[in-house]
C-alpha positions in Angstrom: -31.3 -13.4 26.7 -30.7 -17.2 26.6 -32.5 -20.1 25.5 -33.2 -22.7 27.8 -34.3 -26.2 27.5 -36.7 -27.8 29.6 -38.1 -31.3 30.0 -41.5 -32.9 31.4 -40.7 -35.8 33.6 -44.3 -36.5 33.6 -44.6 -36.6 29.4 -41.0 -36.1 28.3 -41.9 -33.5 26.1 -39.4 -31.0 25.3 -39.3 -27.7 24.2 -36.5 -24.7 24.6 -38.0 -21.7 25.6 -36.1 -17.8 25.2 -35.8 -16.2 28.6 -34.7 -13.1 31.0 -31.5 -14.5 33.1 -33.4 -13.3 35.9 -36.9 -15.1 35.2 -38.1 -18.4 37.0 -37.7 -21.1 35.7 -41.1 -22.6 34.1 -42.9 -25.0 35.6 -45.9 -26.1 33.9 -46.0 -28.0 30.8 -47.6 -27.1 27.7 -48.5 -30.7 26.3 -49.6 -32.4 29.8 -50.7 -29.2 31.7 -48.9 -30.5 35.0 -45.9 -28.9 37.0 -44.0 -31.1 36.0 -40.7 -29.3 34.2 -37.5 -29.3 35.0 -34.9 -27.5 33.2 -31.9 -29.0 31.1 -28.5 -28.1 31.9 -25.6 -27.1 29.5 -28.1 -26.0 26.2 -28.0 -22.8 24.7 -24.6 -22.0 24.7 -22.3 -21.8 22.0 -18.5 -22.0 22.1 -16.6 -19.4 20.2 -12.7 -20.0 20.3 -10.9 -16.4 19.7 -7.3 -15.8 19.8 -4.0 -17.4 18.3 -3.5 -21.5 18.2 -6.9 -22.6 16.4 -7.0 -23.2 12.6 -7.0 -20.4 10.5 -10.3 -21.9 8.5 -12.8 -22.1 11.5 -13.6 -18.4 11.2 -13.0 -16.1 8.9 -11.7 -12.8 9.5 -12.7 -9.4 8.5 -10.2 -9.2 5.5 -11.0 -12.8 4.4 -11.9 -12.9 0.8 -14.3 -15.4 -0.5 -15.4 -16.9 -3.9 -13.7 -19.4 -6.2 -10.6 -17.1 -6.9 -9.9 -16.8 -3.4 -6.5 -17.6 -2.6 -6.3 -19.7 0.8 -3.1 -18.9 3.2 -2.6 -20.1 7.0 -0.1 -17.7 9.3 1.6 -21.6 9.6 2.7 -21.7 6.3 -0.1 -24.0 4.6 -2.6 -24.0 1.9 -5.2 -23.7 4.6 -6.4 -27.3 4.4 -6.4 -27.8 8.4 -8.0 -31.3 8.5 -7.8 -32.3 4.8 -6.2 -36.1 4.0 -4.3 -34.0 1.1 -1.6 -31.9 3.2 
């Protein structure tokens, strides 16, 4: 189920709310008690990027090892430092 965010044009409060797909949308505000809410579009979804051509450090795998004797290696060859000033 997915959070959405909603907005009171009447008080601007705003509060995200965890809801069925197929529920209706609220439509009363909590603060100012008037129908007065309208939903925000675009929040509550996260991007996930999966599959070659992203940096081997954004997520780390299932065999990744981790601790300070970890040995950091990209399939491109590098140290693993996508985005460090030092490569």
């Amino acid at each position: 189920m997915p959070t959405y965010g909603y907005v009171c044009t009447e008080c601007g409060h705003e509060f995200e709310e965890f809801q069925s797909i197929s529920a209706d949308p609220l439509k009363t505000c909590p603060e100012c008690k008037k129908e007065t809410l309208r939903r925000r579009i675009g929040t509550g979804a996260g991007v996930i990027f999966k599959g070659g051509g992203f940096y081997c450090t954004d997520y780390k795998g299932k065999n990744a090892s981790s601790g300070p004797t970890a040995k950091k290696s990209c399939s491109c060859g590098c140290s693993g430092n996508h985005g460090s000033k030092s490569e």
